[in-house]
N, C-alpha and C positions, 0 to 999 in steps of 0.2 A: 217752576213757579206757576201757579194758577192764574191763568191769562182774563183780564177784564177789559183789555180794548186792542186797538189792532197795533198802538203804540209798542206796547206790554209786549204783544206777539216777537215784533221785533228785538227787542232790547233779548229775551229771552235765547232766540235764536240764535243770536253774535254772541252771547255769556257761552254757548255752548261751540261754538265756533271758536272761540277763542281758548279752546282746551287743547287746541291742532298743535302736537306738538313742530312741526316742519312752520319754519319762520314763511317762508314763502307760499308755502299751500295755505298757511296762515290768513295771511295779504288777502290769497286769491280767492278764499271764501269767503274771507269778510267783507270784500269790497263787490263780492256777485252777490250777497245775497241783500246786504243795504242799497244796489241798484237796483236788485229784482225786486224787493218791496216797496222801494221808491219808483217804480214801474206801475204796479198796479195804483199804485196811491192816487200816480200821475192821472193814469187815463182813467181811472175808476173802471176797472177792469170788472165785466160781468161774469156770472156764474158759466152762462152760457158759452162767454169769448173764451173763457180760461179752457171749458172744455175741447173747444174747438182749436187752440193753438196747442193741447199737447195732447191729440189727434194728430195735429200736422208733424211735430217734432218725433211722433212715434212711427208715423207713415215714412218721414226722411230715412229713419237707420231700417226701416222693414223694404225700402227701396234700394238699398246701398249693395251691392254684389262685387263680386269678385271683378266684373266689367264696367259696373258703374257706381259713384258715391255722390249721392243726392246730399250727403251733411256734407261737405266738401263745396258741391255745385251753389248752396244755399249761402253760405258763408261767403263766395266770393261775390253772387248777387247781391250783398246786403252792406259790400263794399267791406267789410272785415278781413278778408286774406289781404288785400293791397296794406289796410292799413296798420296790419301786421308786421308784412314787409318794410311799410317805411320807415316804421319804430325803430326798426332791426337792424338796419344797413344805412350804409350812408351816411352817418353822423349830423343826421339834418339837412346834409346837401342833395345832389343829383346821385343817383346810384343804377348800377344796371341791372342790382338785383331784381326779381319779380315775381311773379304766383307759381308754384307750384303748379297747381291746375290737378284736374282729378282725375289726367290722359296720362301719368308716369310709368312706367314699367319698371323693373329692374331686368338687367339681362340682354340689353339691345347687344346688333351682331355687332363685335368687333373688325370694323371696317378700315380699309389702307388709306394713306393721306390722296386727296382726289377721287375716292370712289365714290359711287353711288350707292344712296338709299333704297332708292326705286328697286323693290324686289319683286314687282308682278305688275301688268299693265296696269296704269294710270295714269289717265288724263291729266292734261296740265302743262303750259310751256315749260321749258326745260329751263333753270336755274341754276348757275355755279357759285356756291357761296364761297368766301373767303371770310375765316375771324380769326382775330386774335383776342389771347387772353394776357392780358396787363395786370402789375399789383399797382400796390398805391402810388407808389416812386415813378411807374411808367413801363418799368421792366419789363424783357418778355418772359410768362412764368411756362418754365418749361415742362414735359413729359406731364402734363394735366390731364387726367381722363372727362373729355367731353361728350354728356351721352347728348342726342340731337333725337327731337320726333316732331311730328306734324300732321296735320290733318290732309287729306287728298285735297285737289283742285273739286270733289263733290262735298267736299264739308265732311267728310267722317271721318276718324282714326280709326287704324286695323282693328284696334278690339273690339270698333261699336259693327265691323263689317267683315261678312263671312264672304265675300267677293274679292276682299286682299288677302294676301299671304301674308302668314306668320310674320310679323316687326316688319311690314312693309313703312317705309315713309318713318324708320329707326335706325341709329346706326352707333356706335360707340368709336371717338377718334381721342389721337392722345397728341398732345401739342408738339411739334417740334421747336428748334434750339432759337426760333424768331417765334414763338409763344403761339402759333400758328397751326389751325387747320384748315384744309378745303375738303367741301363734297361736292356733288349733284344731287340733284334732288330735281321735284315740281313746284309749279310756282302756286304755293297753297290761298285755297279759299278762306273767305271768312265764312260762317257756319253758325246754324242756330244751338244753343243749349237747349239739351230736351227739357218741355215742358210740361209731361204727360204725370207729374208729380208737385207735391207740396210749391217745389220754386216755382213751378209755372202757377199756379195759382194765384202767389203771390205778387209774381211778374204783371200779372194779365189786372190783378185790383190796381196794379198803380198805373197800370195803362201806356207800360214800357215794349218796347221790342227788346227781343232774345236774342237777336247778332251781339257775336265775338268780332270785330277785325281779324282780319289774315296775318297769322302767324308763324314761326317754329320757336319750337321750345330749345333751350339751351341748360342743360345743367354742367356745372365746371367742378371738380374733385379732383383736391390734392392736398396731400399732408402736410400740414403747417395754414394751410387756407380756409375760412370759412366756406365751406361748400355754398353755389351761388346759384340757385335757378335761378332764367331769365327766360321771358320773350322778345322775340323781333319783330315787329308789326310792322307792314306794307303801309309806306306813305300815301298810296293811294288808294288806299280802302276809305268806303263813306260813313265806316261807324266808327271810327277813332276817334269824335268827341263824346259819341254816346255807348261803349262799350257793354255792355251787358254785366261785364264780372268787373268793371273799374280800374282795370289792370294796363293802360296806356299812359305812359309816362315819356318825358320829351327825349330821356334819354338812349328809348330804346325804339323810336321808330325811322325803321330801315329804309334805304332810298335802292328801290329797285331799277336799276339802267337796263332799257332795252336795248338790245342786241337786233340788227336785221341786213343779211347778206354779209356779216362778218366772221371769218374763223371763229369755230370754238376752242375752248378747251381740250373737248373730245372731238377728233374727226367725225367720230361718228354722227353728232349734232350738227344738224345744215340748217338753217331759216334761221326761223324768230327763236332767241334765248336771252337771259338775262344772266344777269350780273349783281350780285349783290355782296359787301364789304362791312365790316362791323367790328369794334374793340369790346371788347369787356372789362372790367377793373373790378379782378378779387382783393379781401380785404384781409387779414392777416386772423387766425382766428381756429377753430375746432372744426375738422374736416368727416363732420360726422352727415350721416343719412337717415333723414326720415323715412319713417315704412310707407312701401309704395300706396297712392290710394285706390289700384286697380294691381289685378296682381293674373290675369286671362282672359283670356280672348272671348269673346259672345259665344255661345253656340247655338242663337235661336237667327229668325231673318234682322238684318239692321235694322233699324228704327228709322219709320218717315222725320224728313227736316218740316218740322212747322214753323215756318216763321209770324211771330206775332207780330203788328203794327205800332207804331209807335205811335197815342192819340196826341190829339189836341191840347184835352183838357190839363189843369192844372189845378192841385188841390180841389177838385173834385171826385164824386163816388162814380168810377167809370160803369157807363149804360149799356 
């Protein structure tokens, strides 16, 4: 139809959108593309801004690598993976599902109940975790493949660093017959999101800091179960009410107990270690996997942590 106003544009657009034969890809373009024109409407979006946000949008997927995924990084800064998750799980209540995150691998080593992670030096008090995985009833769900990773006590995971080894700070455990695994591990940092891209850009206009809290990641896999990422976040990290990726939820922040002049677990561990305990609750469901969003290791130097500042101001243009 021959378009005479930007109304016209619209209407035109969704007549052709509505030729999708798939009911739901249906939904999902009619209702992005009547947000995205109620988008520009909104702000009066300019020639110029238009061209500068798909600048940015084309910079995110030309930054995304086999090591790192800036659309991924982008999406949780903007609060959209959390609130993906909450749709998803949970039934509206408390749930222990959580982000994905864009540090997954597939492939971690298949590790014995108790063993450690730690595959090459790294800093960091020593940590014995203990979790179990629960369904909805309470149960313990057993023979569950749980893969586990985490950042070092320096802020980095192995793939953003050519100074750990291969799936350091990785490990793959499968539940026993109390729904149950333990490892070792370090006791992880919280760490900045790189900034040297489109997010950080837009991190830095609203005048946010780039810390994550201190985490590990948890994903649980088993047939009959909705497959479940999760993080565990250190109660005593200072960015747990200002998160970066929005990803802190009441139900997953872990109470780390220190340990000093006590047996460990491992003889081998003398002084200062912790202790840390945790449930998970899968939900009944398709025990399927998304593709990973990293898929090898860096092969160039790691990348400096720049941490940005969290300002003052509010609702203003930061100086």
């Amino acid at each position: 139809m021959p378009i005479r106003t930007h109304a016209d544009l619209t209407r035109a657009v969704l007549a052709e959108v509505d030729r999708t034969p798939d009911p739901r890809l249906r939904r999902i373009l009619r209702s992005a593309v009547q947000h995205l024109h109620d988008f520009v409407r909104d702000t009066e979006l300019t020639e110029p801004e238009f061209r500068q946000i798909c600048g940015l949008v084309a910079k995110a997927g030309q930054l995304t690598t086999p090591s790192h995924n800036e659309v991924v990084l982008g999406a949780g800064s903007l609060g959209v993976s959390a609130l993906v998750c909450l749709l998803n799980n949970g039934d509206g209540g408390e749930t222990t599902a959580n982000l994905m995150g864009p540090f997954w691998r597939r492939g971690s080593p298949v590790t014995p109940d108790g063993g450690s992670i730690v595959r090459s030096a790294t800093p960091g008090d020593p940590v014995f975790v203990t979790a179990w995985v629960r369904d909805a009833a309470g149960q313990p769900v057993v023979d569950a493949e749980v893969d586990v990773w985490q950042a070092s006590g320096e802020g980095y995971y192995e793939n953003q660093d050519p100074q750990q080894a291969d799936m350091n700070l990785r490990g793959k455990f499968t539940t026993d017959a109390q729904g149950r695994i333990r490892f070792r591990t370090v006791k992880p940092s919280g760490y900045p999101i790189p900034v040297s891209g489109p997010v950080g850009a837009m991190i830095r206009a609203q005048g946010r800091h780039n810390m994550r809290p201190a985490h590990i990641h948890f994903l649980v896999h088993k047939p009959g179960f909705k497959t479940q990422f999760s993080q565990l976040y250190s109660s005593d990290d200072p960015h747990l009410e200002t998160d970066v990726q929005f990803g802190v939820t009441q139900a997953l922040i872990g109470q780390y107990v220190l340990h000093e002049n006590e047996p460990s677990p491992d003889a081998q561990v003398r002084g200062r270690w912790y202790s840390l305990e945790h449930t998970f609750v899968v939900t009944a469901g398709e025990a399927a996997l998304p593709p990973p969003p990293i898929t090898a290791k860096t092969d160039g130097p790691r990348p400096p942590l720049v941490v940005l500042d969290r300002t003052s101001h509010v609702g203003e243009p930061p100086r």
